[in-house]
C-alpha positions as a printed NumPy array, in Angstrom:
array([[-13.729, -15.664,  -7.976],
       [-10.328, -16.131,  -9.132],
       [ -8.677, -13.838, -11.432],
       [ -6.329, -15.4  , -14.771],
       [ -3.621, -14.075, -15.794],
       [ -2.833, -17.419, -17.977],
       [ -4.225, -20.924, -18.931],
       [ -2.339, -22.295, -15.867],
       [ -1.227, -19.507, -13.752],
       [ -4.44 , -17.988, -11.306],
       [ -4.118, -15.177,  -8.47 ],
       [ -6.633, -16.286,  -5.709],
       [ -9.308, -13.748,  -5.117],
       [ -7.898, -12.35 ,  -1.301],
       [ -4.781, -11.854,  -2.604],
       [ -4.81 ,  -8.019,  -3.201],
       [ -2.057,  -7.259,  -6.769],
       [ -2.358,  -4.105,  -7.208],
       [ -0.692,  -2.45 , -10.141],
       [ -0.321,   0.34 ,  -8.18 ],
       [  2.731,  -1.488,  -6.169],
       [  3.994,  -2.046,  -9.678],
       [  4.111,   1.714, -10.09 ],
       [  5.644,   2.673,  -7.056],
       [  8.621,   0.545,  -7.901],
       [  8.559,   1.788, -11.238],
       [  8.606,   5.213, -10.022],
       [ 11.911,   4.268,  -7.556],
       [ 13.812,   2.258, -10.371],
       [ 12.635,   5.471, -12.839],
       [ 14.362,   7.888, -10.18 ],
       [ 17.01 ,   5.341,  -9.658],
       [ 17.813,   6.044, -13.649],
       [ 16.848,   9.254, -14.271],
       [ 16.976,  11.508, -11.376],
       [ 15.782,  15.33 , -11.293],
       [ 18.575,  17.619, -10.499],
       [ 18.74 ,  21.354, -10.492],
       [ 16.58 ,  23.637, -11.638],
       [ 14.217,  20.449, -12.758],
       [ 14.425,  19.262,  -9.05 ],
       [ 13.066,  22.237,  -8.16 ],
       [ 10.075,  22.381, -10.532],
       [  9.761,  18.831,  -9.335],
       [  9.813,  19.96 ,  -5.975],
       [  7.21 ,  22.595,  -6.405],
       [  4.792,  20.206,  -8.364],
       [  4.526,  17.544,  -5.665],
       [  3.894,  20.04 ,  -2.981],
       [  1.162,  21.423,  -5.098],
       [ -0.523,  18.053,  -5.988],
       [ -0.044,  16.959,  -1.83 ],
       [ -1.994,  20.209,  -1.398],
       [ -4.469,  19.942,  -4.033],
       [ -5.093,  15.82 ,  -2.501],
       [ -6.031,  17.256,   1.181],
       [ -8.468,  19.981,  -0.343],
       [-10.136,  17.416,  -1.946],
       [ -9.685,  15.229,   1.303],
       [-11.464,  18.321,   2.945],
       [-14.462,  18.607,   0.032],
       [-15.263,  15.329,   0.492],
       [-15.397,  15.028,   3.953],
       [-18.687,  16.156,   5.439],
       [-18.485,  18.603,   8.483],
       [-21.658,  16.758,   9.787],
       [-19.921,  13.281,  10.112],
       [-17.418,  15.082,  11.716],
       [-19.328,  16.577,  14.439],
       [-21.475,  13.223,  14.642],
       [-18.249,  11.619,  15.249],
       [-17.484,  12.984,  18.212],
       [-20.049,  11.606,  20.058],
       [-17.889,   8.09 ,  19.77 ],
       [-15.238,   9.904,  21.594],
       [-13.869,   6.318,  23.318],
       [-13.416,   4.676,  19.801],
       [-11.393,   8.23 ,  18.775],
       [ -9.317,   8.397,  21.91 ],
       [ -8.371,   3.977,  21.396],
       [ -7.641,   4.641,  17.981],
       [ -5.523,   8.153,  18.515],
       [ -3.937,   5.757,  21.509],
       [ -2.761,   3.268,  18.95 ],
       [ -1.359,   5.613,  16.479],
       [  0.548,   8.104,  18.51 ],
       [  1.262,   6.108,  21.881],
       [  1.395,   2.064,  21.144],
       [  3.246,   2.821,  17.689],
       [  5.817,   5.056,  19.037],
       [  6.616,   2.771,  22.024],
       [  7.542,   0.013,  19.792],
       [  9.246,   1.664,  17.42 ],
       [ 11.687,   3.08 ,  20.506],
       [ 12.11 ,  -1.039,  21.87 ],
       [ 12.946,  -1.424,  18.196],
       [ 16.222,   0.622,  19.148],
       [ 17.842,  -2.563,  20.354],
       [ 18.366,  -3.219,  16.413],
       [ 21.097,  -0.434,  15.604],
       [ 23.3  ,  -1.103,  14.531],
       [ 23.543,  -4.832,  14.558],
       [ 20.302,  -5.265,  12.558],
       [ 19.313,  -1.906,  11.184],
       [ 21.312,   1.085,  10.369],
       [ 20.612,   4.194,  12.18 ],
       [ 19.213,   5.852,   8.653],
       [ 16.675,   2.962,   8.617],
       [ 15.654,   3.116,  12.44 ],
       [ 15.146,   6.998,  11.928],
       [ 12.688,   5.653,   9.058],
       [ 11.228,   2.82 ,  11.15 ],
       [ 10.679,   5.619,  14.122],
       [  9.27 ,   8.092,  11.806],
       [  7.041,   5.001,  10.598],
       [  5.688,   4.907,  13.361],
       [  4.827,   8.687,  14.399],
       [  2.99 ,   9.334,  10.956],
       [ -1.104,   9.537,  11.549],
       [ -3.362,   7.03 ,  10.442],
       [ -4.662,   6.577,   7.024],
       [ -8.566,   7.442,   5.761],
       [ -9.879,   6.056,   2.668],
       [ -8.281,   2.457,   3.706],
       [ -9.614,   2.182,   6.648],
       [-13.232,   3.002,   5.352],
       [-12.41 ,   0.119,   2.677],
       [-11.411,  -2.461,   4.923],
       [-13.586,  -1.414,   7.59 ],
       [-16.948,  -1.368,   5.441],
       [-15.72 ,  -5.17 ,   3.1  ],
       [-15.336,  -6.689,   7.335],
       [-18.835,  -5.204,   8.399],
       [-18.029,  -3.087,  10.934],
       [-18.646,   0.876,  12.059],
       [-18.069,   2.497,   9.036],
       [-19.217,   5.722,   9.902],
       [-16.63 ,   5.363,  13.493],
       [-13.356,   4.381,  11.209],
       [-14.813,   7.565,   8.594],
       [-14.617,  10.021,  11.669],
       [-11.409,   8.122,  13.453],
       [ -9.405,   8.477,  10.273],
       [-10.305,  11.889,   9.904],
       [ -9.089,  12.576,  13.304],
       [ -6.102,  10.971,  13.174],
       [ -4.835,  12.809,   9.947],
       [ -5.576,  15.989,  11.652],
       [ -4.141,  15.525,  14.955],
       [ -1.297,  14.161,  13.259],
       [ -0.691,  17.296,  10.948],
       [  1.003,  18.632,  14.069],
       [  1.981,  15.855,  16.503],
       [  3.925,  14.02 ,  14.089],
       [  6.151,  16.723,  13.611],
       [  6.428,  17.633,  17.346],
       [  6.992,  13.519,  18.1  ],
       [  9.746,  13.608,  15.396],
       [ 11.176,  16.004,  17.088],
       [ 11.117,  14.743,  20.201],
       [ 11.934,  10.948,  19.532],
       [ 14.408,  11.411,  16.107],
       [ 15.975,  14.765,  17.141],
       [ 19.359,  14.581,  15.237],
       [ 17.986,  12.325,  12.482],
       [ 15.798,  15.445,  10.967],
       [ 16.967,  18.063,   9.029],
       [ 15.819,  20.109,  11.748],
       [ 12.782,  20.911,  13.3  ],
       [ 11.721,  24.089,  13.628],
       [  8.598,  26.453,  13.545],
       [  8.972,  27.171,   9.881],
       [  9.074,  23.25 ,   9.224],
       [  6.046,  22.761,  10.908],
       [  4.408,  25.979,   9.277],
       [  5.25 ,  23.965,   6.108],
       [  3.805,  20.861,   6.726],
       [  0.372,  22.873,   8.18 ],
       [ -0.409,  24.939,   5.013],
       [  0.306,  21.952,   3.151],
       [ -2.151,  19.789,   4.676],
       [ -4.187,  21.268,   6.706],
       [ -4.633,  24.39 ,   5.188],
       [ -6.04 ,  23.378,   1.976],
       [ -8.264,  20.319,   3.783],
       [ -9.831,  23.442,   6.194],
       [-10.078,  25.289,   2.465],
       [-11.862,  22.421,   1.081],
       [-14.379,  22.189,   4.256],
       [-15.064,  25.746,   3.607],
       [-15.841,  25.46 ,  -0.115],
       [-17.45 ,  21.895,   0.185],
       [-21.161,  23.003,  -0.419],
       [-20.529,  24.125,  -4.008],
       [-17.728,  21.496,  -5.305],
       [-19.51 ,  18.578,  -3.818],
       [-21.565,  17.913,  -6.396],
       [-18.694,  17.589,  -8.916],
       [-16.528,  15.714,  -6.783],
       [-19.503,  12.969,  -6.285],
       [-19.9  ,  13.111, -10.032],
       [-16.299,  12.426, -10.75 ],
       [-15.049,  10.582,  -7.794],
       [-12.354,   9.018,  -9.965],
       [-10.712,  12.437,  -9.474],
       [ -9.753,  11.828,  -5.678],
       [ -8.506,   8.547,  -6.766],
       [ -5.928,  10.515,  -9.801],
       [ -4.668,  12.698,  -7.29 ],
       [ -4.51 ,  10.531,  -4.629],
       [ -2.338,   8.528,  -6.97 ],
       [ -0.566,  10.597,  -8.545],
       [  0.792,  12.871,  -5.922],
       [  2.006,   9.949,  -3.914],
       [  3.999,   8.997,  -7.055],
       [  5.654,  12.586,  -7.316],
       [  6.669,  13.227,  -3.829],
       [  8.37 ,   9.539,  -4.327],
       [ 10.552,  10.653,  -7.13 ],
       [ 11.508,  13.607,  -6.087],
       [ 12.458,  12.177,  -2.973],
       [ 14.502,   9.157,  -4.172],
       [ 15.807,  11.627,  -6.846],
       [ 17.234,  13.921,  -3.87 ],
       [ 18.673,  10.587,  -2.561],
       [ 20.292,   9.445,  -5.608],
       [ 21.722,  12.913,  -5.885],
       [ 22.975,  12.779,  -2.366],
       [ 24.463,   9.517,  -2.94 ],
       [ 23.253,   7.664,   0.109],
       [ 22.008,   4.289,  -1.901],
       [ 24.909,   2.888,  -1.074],
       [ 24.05 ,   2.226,   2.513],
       [ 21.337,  -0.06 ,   2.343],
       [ 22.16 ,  -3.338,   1.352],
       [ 19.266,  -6.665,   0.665],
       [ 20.092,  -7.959,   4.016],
       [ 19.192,  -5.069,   5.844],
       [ 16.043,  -4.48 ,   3.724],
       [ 15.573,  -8.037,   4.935],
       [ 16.272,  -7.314,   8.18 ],
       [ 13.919,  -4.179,   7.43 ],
       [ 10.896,  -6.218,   6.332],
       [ 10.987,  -8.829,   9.064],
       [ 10.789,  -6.047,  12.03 ],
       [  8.206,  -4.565,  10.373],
       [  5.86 ,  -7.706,   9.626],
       [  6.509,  -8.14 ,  13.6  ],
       [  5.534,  -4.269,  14.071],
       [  2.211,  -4.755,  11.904],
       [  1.411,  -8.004,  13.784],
       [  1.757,  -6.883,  16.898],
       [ -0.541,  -3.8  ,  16.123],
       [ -3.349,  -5.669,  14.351],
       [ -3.222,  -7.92 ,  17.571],
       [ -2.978,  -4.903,  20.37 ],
       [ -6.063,  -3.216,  18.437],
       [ -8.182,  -5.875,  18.204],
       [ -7.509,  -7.861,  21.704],
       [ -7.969,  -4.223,  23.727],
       [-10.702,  -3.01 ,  21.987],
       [-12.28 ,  -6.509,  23.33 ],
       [-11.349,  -5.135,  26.601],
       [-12.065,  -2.07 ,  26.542],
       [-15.58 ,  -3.158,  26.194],
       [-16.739,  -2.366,  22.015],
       [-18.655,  -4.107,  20.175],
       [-17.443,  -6.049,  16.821],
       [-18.397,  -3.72 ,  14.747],
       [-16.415,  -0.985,  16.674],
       [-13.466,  -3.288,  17.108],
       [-13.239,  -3.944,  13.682],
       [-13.006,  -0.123,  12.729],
       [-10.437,  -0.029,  15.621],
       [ -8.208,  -2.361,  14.314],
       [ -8.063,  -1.214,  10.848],
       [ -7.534,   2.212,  11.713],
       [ -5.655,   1.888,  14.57 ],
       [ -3.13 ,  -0.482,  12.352],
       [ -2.136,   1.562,   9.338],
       [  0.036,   4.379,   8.419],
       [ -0.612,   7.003,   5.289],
       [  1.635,   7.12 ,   2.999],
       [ -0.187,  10.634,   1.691],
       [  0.519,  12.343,   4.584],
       [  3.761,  10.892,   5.447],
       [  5.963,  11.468,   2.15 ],
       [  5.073,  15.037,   2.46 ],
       [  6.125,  15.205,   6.324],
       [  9.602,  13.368,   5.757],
       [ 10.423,  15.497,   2.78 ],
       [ 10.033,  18.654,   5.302],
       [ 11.667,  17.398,   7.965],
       [ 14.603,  15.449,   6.878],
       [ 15.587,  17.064,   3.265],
       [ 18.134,  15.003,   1.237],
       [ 17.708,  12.233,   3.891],
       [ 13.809,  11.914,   2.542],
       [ 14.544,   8.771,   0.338],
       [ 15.616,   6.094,   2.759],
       [ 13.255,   7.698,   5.743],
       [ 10.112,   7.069,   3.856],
       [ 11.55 ,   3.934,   2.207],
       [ 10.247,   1.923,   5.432],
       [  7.024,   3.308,   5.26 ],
       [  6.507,   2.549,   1.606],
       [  7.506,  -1.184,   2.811],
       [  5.222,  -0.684,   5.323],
       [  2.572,   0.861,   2.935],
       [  2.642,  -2.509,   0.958],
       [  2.371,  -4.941,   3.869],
       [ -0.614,  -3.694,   5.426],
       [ -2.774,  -3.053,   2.668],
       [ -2.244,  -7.138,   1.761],
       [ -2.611,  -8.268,   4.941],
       [ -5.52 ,  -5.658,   6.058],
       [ -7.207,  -7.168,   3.236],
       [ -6.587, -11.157,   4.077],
       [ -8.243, -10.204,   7.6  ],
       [-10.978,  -8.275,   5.966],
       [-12.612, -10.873,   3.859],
       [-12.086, -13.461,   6.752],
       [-13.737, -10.826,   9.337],
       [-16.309, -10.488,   7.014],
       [-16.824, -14.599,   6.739],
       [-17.58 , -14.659,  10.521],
       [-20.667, -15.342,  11.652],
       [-23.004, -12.504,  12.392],
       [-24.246, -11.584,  16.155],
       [-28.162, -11.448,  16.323],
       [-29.807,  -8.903,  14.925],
       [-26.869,  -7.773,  12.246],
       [-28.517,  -9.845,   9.469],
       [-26.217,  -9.077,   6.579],
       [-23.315,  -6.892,   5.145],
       [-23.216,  -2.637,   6.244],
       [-23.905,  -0.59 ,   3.669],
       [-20.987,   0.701,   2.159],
       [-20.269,   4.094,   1.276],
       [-20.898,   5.268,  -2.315],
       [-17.017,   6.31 ,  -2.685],
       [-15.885,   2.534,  -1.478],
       [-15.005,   0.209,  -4.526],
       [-12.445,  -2.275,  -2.898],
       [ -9.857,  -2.589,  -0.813],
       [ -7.071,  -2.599,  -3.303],
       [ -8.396,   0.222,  -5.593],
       [ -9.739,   2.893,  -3.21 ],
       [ -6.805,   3.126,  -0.663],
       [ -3.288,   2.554,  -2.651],
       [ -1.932,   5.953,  -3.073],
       [ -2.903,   6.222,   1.04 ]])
């Protein structure tokens, strides 16, 4: 069903406008005009880290500990997806090199690289998994993963692959980043059996935060780049240039996931949790990372993974709706049940 926004003008059903998009360029143009500076950066500062924190406790209530352990049994599907995020991702972002500085400046290839070291996301890869009819439960348990695993291997592969372009890894960055996300998602594992209840009650409250955080670590961090002054260096035909590598980057991935999971031997249903979460990047967990590990530089390194953010979730949710159009093999008569959580694909996964 079409959606009207007047008499004569209609947005066709699969294409996913999400005011949420509309925010997070509000929030840019908003620290763009009125940055934090000071004494309010640093109540800023303190306030997104908190909310961040607060969002993987949650992340950790919600999650149950028996899905997890279930999870492992599908320890192939894990290892693909874990393959895609941390080994196929990284590998193209390195050919990508060829672009600086002809194409891409070296502040936007450190962006581009981190882009493609940050772990996968959860919530939008249960959306888009469970509207195609595949393994819900697998891209539940593989998104999981891949947040956790990348808690510390991001880090450690930003180190490795960006070196100089960080402000500086070290054991007290990565401390950070663990008692900021994993920390309070083990604390919310730990407290799960009396908070579930409320949080199934009020599962708009995961959404809030989810939102909401994502919206404070961006202004702080485009306010710390405004302050810095380094605006100036990105210019619309390098964002251009910017979007272009990264459509190729998100094609190449939805392709990689889907054809080798067909050869690795899964099923559809598997494949189809595969390439969803074997695609995507979280913008939760990556703000949060880049604001550790490269300090005033934050702003234009997580610029192309908001760019990024934005792509996949609209074309994620084009392939969705046609994956779910296919035809059904035998004995698959009609559409998975979806979790209880899952709305759509737009609502439940923008602030990931």
């Amino acid at each position: 069903m079409n959606r009207r926004l007047s008499p004569r003008i209609r947005i066709p059903s699969w294409l996913p406008v999400d005011p949420y998009i509309l925010a997070l360029i509000g929030t840019v143009v908003l620290a763009a005009l009125l940055p934090v500076s000071g004494t309010a950066a640093d109540v800023a500062g303190g306030a997104s880290t908190g909310a961040v924190a607060l969002l993987f406790f949650l992340y950790g209530a919600r999650l149950s500990t028996r899905e997890m352990v279930d999870g492992l049994k599908h320890w192939r599907l894990h290892l693909t997806v874990l393959a895609c995020t941390f080994l196929l991702f990284p590998l193209l972002g390195l050919a990508a090199r060829g672009l600086v500085p002809f194409a891409l400046t070296p502040q936007l290839y450190s962006g581009l690289l981190f882009l493609c070291l940050v772990p996968s996301t959860v919530q939008s890869s249960i959306a888009f998994t469970s509207i195609a009819r595949g393994n819900v439960a697998a891209a539940i348990c593989a998104g999981s993963f891949s947040s956790l695993v990348g808690i510390v291997l991001t880090p450690l592969l930003a180190a490795l692959l960006i070196g100089g372009g960080t402000a500086g890894f070290s054991a007290d960055s990565l401390f950070k980043i663990v008692a900021q996300l994993l920390l309070p998602f083990l604390a919310g594992q730990l407290l799960r059996r009396w908070i579930v209840g409320f949080l199934t009650r009020h599962r708009e409250l995961l959404g809030l935060v989810d939102r909401g955080s994502v919206l404070l670590v961006v202004y702080t961090a485009f306010s710390q780049g405004m302050a810095a002054g380094i605006w100036h260096q990105v210019t619309p035909a390098r964002l251009a240039v910017l979007l272009g590598v990264e459509a190729v980057l998100l094609a190449a991935m939805l392709s990689l996931s889907w054809y080798g999971g067909k050869r690795l031997g899964f099923g559809r249903a598997d494949r189809i949790a595969i390439q969803f979460a074997g695609s995507k990047k979280s913008l939760a967990a990556g703000l949060p990372m880049a604001s550790v590990l490269f300090g005033a530089q934050a702003s234009l390194a997580v610029l192309p993974l908001m760019l990024f953010h934005q792509m996949q979730l609209m074309v994620c949710a084009v392939i969705a709706k046609r994956r779910a159009a296919d035809p059904q093999p035998p004995g698959i008569p009609g559409p998975l049940k979806r979790p209880a959580s899952i709305r759509t694909p737009v609502s439940a996964p923008a602030g990931e």
